[in-house]
C-alpha beads as a LAMMPS data file, in Angstrom:
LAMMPS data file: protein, C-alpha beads

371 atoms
370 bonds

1 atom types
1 bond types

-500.0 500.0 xlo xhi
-500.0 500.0 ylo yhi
-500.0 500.0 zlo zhi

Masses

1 110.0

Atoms # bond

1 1 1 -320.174 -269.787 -38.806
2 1 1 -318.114 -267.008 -40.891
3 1 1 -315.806 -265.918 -38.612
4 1 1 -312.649 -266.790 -40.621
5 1 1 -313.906 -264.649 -43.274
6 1 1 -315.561 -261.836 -41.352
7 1 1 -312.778 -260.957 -39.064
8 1 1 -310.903 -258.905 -42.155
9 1 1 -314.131 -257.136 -42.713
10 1 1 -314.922 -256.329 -39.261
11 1 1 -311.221 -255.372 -38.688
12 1 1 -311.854 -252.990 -42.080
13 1 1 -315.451 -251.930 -40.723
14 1 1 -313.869 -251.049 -37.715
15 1 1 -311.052 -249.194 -39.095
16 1 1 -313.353 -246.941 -41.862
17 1 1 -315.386 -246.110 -39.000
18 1 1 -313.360 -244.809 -35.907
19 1 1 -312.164 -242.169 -38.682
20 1 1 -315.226 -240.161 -37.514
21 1 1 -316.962 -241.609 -34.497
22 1 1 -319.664 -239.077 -35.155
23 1 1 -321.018 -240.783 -37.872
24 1 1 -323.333 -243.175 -35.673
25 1 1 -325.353 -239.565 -34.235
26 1 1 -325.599 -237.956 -37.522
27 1 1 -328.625 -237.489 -39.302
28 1 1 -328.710 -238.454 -42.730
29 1 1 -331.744 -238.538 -45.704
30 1 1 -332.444 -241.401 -47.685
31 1 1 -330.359 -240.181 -50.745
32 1 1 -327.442 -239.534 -48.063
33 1 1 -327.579 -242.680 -46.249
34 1 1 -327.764 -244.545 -49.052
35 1 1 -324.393 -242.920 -51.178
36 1 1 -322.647 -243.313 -47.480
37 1 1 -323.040 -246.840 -47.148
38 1 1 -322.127 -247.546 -50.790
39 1 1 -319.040 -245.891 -50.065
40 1 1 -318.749 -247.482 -46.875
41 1 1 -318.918 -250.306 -48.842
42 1 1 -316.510 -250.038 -51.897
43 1 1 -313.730 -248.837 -48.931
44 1 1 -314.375 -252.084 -47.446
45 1 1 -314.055 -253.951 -50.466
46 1 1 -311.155 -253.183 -51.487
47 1 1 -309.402 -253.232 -48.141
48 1 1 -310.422 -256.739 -48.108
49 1 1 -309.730 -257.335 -51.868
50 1 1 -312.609 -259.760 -52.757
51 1 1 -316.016 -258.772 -53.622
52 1 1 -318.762 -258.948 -50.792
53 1 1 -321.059 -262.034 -49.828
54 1 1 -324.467 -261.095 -49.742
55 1 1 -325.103 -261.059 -46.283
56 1 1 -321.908 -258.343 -46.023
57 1 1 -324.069 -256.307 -48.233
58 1 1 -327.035 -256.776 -45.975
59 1 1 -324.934 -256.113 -43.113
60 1 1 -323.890 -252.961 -44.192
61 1 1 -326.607 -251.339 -46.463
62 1 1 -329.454 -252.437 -43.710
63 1 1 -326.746 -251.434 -40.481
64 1 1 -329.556 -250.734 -37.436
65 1 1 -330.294 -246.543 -37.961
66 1 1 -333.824 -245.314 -37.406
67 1 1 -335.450 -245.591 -40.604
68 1 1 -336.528 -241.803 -40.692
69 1 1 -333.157 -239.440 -39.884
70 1 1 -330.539 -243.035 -39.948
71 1 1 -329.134 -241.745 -36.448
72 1 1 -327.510 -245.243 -35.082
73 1 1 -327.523 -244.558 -31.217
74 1 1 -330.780 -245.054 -28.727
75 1 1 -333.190 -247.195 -30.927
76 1 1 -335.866 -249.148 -30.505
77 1 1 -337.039 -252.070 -32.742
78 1 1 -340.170 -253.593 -34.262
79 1 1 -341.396 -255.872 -31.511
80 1 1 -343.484 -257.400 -35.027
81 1 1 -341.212 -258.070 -37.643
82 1 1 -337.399 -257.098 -35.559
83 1 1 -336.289 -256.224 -38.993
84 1 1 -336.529 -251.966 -38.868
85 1 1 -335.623 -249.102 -36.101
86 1 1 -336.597 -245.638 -34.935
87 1 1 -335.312 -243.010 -32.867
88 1 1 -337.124 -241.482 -30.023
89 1 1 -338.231 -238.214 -31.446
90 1 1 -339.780 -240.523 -34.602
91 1 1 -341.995 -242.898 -33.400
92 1 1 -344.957 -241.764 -35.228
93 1 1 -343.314 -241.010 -38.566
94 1 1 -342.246 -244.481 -38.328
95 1 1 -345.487 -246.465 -37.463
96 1 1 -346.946 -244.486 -40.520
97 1 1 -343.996 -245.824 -42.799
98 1 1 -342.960 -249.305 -41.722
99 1 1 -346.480 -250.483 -41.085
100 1 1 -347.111 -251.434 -44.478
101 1 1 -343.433 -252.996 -44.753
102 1 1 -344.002 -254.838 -41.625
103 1 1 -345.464 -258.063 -42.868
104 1 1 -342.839 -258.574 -45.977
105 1 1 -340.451 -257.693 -43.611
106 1 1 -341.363 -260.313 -40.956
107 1 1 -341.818 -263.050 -43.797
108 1 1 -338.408 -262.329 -45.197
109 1 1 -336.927 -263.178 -41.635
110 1 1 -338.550 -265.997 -40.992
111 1 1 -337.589 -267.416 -44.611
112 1 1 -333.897 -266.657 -43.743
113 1 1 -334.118 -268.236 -40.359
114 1 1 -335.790 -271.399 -42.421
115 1 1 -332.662 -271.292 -44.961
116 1 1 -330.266 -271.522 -41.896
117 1 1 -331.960 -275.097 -41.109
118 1 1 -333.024 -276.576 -44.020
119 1 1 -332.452 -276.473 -48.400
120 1 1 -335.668 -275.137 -49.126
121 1 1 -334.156 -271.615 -50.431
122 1 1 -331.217 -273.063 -52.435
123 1 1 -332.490 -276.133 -54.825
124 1 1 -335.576 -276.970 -56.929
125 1 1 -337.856 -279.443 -55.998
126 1 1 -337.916 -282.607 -58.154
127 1 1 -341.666 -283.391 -57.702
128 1 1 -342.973 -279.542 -59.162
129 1 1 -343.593 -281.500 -62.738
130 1 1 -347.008 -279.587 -63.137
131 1 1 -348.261 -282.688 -65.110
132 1 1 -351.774 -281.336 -64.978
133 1 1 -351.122 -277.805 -66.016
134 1 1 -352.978 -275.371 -67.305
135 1 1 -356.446 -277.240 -65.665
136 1 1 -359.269 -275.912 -66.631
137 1 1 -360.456 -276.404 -63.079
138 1 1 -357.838 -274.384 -61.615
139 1 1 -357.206 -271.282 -63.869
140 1 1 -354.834 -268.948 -63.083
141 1 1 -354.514 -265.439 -63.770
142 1 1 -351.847 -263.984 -61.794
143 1 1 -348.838 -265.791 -59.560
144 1 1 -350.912 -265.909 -56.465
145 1 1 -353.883 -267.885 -58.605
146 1 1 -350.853 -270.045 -59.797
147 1 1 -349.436 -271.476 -56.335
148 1 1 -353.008 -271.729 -55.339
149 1 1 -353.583 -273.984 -58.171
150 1 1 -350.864 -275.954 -58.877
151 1 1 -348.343 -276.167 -55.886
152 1 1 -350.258 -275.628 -52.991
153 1 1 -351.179 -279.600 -53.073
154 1 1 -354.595 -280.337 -53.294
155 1 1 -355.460 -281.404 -49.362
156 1 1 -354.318 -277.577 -48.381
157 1 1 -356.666 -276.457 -50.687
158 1 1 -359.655 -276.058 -48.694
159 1 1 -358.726 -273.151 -46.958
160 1 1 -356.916 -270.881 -49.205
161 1 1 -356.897 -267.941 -46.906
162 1 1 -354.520 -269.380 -44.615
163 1 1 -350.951 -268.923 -44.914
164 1 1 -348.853 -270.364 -47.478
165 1 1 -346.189 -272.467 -46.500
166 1 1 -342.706 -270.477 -46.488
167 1 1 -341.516 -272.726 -49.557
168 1 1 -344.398 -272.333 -51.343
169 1 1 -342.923 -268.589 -51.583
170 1 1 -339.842 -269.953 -52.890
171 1 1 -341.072 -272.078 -55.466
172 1 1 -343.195 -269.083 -57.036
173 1 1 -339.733 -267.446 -57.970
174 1 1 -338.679 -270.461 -59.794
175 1 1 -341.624 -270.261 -61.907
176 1 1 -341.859 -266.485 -62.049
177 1 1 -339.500 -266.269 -65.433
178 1 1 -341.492 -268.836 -67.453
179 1 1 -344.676 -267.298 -66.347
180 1 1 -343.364 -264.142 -67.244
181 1 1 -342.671 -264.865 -70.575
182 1 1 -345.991 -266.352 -71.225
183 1 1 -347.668 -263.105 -70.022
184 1 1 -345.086 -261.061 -72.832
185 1 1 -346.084 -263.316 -75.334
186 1 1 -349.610 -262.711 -74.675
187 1 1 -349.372 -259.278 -74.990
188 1 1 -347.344 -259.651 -78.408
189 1 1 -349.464 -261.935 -79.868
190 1 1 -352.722 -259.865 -79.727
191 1 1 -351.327 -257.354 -81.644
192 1 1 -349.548 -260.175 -84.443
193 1 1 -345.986 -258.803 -82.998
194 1 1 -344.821 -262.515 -82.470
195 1 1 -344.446 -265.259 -84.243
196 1 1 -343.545 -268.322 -83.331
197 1 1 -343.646 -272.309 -84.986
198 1 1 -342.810 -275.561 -83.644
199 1 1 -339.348 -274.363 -82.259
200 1 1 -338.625 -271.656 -80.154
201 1 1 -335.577 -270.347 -79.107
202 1 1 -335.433 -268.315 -75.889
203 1 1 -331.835 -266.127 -75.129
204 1 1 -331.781 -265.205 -71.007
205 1 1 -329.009 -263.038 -70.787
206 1 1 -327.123 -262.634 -67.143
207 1 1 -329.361 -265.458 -65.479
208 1 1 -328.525 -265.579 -61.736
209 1 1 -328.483 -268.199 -59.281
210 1 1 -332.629 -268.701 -59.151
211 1 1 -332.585 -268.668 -63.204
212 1 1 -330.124 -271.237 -63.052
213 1 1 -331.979 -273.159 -60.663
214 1 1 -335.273 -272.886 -61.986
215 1 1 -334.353 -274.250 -65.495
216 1 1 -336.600 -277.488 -65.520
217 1 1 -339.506 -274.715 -64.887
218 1 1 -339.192 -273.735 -68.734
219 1 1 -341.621 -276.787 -69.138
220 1 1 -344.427 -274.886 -68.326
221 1 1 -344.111 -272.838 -71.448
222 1 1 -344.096 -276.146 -73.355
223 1 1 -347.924 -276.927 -71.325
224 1 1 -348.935 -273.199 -72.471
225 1 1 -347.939 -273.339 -75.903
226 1 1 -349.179 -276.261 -78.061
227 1 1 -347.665 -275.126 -81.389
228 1 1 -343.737 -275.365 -79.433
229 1 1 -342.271 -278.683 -79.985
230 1 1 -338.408 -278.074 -79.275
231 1 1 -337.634 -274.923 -76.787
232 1 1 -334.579 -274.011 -76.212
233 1 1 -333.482 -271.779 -73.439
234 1 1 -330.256 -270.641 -73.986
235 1 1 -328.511 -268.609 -70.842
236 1 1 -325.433 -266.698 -71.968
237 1 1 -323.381 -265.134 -68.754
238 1 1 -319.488 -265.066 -69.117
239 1 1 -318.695 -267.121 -65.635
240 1 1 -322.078 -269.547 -65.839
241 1 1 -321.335 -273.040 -64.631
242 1 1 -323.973 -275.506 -66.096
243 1 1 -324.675 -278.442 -67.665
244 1 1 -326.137 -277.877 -71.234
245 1 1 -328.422 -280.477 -73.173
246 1 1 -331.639 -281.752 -73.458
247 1 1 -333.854 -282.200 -70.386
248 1 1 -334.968 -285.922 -70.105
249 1 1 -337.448 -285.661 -67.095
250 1 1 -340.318 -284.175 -68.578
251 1 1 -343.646 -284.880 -67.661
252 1 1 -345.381 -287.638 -69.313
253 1 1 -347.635 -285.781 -71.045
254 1 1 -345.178 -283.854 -72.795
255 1 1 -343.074 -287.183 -73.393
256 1 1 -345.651 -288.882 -74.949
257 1 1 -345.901 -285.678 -77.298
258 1 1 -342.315 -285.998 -78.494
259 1 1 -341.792 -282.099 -76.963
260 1 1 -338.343 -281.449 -75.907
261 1 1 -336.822 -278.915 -73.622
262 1 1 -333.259 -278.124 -74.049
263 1 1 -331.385 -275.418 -71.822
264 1 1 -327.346 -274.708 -73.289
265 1 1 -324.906 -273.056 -71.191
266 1 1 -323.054 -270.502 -73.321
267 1 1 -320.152 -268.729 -71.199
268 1 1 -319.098 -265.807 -73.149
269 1 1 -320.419 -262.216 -73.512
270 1 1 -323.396 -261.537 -75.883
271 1 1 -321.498 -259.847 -78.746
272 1 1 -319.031 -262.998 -78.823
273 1 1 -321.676 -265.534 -78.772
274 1 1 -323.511 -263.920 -81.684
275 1 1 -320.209 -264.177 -83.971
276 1 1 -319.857 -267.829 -82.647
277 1 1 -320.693 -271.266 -84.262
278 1 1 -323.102 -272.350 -82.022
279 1 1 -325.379 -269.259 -81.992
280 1 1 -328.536 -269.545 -82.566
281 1 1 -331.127 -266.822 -83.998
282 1 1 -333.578 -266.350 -81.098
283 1 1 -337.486 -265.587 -81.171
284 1 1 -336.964 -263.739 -77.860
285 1 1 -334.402 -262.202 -75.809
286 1 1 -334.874 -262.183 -71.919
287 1 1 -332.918 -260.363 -69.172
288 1 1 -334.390 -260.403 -65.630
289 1 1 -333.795 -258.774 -62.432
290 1 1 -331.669 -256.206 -64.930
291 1 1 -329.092 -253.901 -63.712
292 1 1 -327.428 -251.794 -65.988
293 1 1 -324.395 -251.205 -63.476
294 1 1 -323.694 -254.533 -64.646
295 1 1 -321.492 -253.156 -66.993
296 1 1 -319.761 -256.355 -68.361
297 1 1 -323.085 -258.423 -69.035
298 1 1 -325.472 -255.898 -70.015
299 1 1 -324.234 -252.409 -71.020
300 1 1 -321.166 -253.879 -73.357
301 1 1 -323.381 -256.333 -74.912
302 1 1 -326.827 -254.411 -75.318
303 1 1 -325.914 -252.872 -79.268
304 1 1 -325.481 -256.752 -80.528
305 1 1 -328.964 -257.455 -78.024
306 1 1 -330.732 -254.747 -79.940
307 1 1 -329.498 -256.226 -83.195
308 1 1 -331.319 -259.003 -83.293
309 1 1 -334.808 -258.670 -84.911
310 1 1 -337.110 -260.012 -81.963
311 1 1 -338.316 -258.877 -78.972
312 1 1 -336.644 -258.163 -76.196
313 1 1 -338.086 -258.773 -72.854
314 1 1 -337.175 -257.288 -69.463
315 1 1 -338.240 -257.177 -65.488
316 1 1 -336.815 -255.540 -62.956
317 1 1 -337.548 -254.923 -59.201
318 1 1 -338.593 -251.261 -59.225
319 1 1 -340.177 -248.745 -60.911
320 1 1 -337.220 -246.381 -60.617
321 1 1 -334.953 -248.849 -62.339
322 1 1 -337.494 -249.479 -64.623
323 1 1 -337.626 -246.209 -65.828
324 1 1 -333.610 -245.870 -65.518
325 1 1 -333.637 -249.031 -68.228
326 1 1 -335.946 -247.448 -70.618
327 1 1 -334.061 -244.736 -70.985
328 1 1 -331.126 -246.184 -71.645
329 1 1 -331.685 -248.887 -74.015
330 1 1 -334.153 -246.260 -75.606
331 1 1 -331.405 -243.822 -75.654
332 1 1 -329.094 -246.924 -77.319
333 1 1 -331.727 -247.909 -79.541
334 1 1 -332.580 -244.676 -81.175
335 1 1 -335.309 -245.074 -83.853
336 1 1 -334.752 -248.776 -84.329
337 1 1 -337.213 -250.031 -81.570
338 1 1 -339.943 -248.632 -79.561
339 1 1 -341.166 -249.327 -76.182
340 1 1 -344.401 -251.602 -76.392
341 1 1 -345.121 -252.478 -73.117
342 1 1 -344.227 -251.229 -69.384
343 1 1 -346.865 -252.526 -66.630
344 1 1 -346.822 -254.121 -63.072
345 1 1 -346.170 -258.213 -63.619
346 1 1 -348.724 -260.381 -62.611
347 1 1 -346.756 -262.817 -62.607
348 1 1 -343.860 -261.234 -59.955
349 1 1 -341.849 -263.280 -57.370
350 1 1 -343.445 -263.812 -53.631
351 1 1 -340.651 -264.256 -51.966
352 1 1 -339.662 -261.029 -50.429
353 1 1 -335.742 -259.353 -50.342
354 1 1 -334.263 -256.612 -48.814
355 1 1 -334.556 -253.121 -50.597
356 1 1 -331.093 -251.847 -49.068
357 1 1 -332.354 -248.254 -49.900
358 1 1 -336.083 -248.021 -48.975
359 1 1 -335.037 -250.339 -45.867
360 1 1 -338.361 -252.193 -46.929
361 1 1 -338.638 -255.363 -49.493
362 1 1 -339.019 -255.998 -53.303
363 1 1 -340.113 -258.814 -55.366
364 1 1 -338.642 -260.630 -58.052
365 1 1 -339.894 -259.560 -62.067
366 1 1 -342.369 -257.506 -60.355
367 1 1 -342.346 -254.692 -63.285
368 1 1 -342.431 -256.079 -66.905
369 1 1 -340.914 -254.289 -70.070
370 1 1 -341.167 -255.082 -73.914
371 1 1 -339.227 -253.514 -76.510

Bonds

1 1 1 2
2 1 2 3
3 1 3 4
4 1 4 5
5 1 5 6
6 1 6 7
7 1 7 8
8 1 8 9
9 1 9 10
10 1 10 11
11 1 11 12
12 1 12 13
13 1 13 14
14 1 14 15
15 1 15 16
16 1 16 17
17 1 17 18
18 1 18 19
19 1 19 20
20 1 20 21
21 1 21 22
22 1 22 23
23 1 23 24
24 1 24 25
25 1 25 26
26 1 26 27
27 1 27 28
28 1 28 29
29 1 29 30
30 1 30 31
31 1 31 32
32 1 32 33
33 1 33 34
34 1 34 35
35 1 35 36
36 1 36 37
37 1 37 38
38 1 38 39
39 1 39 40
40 1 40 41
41 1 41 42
42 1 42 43
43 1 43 44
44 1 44 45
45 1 45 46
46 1 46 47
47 1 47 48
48 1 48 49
49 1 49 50
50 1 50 51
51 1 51 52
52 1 52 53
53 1 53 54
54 1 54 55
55 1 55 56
56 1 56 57
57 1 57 58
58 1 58 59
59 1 59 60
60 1 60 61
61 1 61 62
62 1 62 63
63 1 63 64
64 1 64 65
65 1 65 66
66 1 66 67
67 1 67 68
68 1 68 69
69 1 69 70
70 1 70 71
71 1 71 72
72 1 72 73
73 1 73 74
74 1 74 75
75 1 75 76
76 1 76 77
77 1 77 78
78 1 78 79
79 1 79 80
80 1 80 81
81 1 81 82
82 1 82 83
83 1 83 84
84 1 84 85
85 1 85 86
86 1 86 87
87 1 87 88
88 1 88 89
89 1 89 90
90 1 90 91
91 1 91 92
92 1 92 93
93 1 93 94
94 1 94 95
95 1 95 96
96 1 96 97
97 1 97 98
98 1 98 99
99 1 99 100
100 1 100 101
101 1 101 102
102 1 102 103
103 1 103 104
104 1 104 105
105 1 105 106
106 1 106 107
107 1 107 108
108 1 108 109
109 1 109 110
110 1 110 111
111 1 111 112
112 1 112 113
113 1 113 114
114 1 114 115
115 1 115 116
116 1 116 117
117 1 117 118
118 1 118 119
119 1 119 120
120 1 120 121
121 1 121 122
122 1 122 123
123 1 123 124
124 1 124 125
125 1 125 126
126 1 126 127
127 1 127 128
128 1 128 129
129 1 129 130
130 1 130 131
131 1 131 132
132 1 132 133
133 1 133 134
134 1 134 135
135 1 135 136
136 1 136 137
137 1 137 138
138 1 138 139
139 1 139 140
140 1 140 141
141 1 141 142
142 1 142 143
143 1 143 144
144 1 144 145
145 1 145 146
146 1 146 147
147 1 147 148
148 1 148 149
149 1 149 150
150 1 150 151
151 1 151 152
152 1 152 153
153 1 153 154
154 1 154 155
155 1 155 156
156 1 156 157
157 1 157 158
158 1 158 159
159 1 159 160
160 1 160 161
161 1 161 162
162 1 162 163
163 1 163 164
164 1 164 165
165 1 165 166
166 1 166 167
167 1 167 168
168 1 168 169
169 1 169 170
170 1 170 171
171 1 171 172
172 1 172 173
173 1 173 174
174 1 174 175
175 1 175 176
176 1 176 177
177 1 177 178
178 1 178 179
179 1 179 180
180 1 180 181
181 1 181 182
182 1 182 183
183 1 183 184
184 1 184 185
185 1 185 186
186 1 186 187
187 1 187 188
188 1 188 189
189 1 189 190
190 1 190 191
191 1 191 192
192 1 192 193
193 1 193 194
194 1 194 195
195 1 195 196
196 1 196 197
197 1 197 198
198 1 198 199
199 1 199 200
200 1 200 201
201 1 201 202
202 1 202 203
203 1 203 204
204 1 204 205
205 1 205 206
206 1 206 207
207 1 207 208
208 1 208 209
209 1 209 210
210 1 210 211
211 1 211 212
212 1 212 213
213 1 213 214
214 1 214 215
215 1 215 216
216 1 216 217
217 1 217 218
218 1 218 219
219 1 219 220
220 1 220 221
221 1 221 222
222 1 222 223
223 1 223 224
224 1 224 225
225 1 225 226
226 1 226 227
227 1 227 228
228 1 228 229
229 1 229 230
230 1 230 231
231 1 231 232
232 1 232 233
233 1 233 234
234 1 234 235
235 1 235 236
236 1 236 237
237 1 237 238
238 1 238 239
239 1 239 240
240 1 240 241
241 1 241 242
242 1 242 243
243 1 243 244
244 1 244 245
245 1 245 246
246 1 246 247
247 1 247 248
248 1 248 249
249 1 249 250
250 1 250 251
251 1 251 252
252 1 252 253
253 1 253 254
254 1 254 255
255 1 255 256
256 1 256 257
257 1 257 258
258 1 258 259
259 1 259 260
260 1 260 261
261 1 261 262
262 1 262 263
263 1 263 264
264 1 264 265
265 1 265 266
266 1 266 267
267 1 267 268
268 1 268 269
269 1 269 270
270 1 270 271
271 1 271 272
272 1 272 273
273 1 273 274
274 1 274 275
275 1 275 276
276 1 276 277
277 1 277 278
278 1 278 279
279 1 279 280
280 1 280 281
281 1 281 282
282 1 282 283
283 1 283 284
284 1 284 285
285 1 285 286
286 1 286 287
287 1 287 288
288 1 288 289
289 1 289 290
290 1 290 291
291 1 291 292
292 1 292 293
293 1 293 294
294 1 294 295
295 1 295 296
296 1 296 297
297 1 297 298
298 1 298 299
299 1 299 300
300 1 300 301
301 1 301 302
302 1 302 303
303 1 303 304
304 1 304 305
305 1 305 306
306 1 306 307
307 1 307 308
308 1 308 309
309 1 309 310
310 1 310 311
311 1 311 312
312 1 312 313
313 1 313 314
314 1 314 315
315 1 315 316
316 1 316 317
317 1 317 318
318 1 318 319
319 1 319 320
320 1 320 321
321 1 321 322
322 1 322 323
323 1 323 324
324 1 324 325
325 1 325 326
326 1 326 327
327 1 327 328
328 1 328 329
329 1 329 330
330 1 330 331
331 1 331 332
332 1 332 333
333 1 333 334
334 1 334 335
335 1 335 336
336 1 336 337
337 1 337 338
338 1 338 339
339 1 339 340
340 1 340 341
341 1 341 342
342 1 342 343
343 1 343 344
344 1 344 345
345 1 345 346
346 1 346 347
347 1 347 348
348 1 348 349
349 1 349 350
350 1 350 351
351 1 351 352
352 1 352 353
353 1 353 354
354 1 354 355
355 1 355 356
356 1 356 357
357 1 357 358
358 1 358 359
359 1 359 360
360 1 360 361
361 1 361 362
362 1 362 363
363 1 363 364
364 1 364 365
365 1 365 366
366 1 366 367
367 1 367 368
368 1 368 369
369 1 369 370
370 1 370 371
């Protein structure tokens, strides 16, 4: 299937490696492994001289090593989930680690083997309107509560404890950002730390691919908040590629209610859209999934983010990085804002990815931070 563009990384794989044939019966720790296969990786890309697909990165970051010393010869694999190794001499320490991994794990495969056969990873659903949402019927206080209620369709509903459907999984990331920042807003309006009128303008800085796709999702924060009339999502990344302008297939509920959702497309860096014409003062500013190694969308841009008087919002898949990104923007903030807020989101993806360092899986927006 990718042959024509694999064979100069395998070639370059190939070549990196034979340098020290060792390297497949060495034992390595986590902190090792992990700065080995980084380099491994920046070697590769530039002897190839084009950044790496995702499932390169996979390839390499989760190559098959026992998940306890990373030794790459004599393994044996999960007969569960075929996703993680061990070694001979490490079969205990490895039950003991990988058990509770093993059923993310074996979900995340069987979603990838899905995406090889069908769309449901890669494009939103039209029919997810949520015209009957928030129900008092069906109330929802975390993501789970929220599939149950309002995309698990109604003739699945009567027994709850079986298991979801693997797009069911994917749709909960597409609504994970909205939901999000109705939980942040929550939490800033019971202490009067928000303020917001009939309009309501929303900055998501870097969105990614699922951001992108998930934009008719923003709805649901017109459903949650009566006093909104116009919101207005505005994603600002330097390469994004979509159309901007009013959404026109609302629900009818929220059409008969003269609400509008706009979502604008503004491809420039942060600092240069908030010297531009069209800028427009937010009530919010979002960034999730952050990575401050991003150094051209977040790090050059965060002194104009912290400029603006309004919240700022983030989520991120760990609580390392978490605690990594308070630091910093604390560090770049100084005095002029304080952290309010730093919990678990209830609200968090369910659809499980690779953690290419822990060799287990993380969720999307599953920690939540307010400045």
């Amino acid at each position: 299937m990718h042959e024509e563009s694999h064979s100069p990384m395998c070639a370059a794989i190939e070549r990196f490696t034979s340098f020290r044939p060792e390297w497949n019966t060495l034992c390595y720790n986590l902190e090792e492994w992990t700065k080995f296969r980084k380099a491994l990786m920046t070697l590769i890309r530039l002897e190839i001289r084009r950044d790496l697909k995702s499932y390169e990165v996979e390839m390499l970051m989760c190559a098959k090593a026992c998940l306890i010393c990373k030794r790459q010869i004599d393994l044996r694999t999960c007969i569960v989930c075929y996703s993680s190794n061990y070694c001979r001499d490490h079969e205990l320490a490895f039950t003991m680690l990988h058990k509770p991994r093993c059923e993310g794990l074996l979900l995340l495969l069987n979603i990838n083997v899905a995406t090889m056969y069908s769309n449901i990873c890669t494009s939103y659903p039209a029919f997810l309107k949520f015209a009957r949402f928030p129900d008092k019927a069906d109330s929802f206080h975390d993501m789970r509560a929220f599939v149950n209620g309002y995309i698990v369709p109604r003739s699945n509903r009567k027994n709850l404890t079986s298991k979801w459907r693997l797009n069911y999984y994917v749709y909960s990331e597409y609504v994970s950002g909205p939901l999000t920042l109705h939980h942040a807003f929550e939490e800033l309006s019971s202490l009067c730390l928000l303020q917001i009128d009939h309009k309501c303008v929303v900055h998501l800085v870097a969105p990614d691919v699922v951001d992108i796709e998930g934009a008719p999702a923003w709805e649901l924060l017109l459903h949650l908040l009566n006093v909104i009339s116009r919101l207005y999502v505005v994603m600002i990344r330097p390469d994004i590629d979509l159309i901007s302008g009013e959404r026109n297939n609302l629900c009818r509920k929220c059409s008969a209610r003269g609400r509008k959702l706009y979502v604008e497309n503004v491809s420039e860096s942060y600092q240069d859209y908030v010297s531009s014409a069209s800028y427009k003062q937010p009530n919010v500013i979002v960034g999730f999934q952050v990575e401050f190694n991003d150094k051209v969308t977040w790090l050059k841009s965060l002194s104009a983010i912290l400029a603006q008087k309004c919240p700022l919002i983030l989520t991120t898949n760990s609580e390392n990085q978490s605690m990594e990104i308070v630091d910093k923007v604390s560090a770049a903030a100084g005095v002029t804002r304080k952290l309010f807020l730093f919990i678990k989101n209830k609200f968090q993806g369910c659809r499980p990815y690779r953690d290419y360092e822990t060799g287990g899986v993380f969720y999307r927006n599953s920690n939540l931070i307010i400045f």
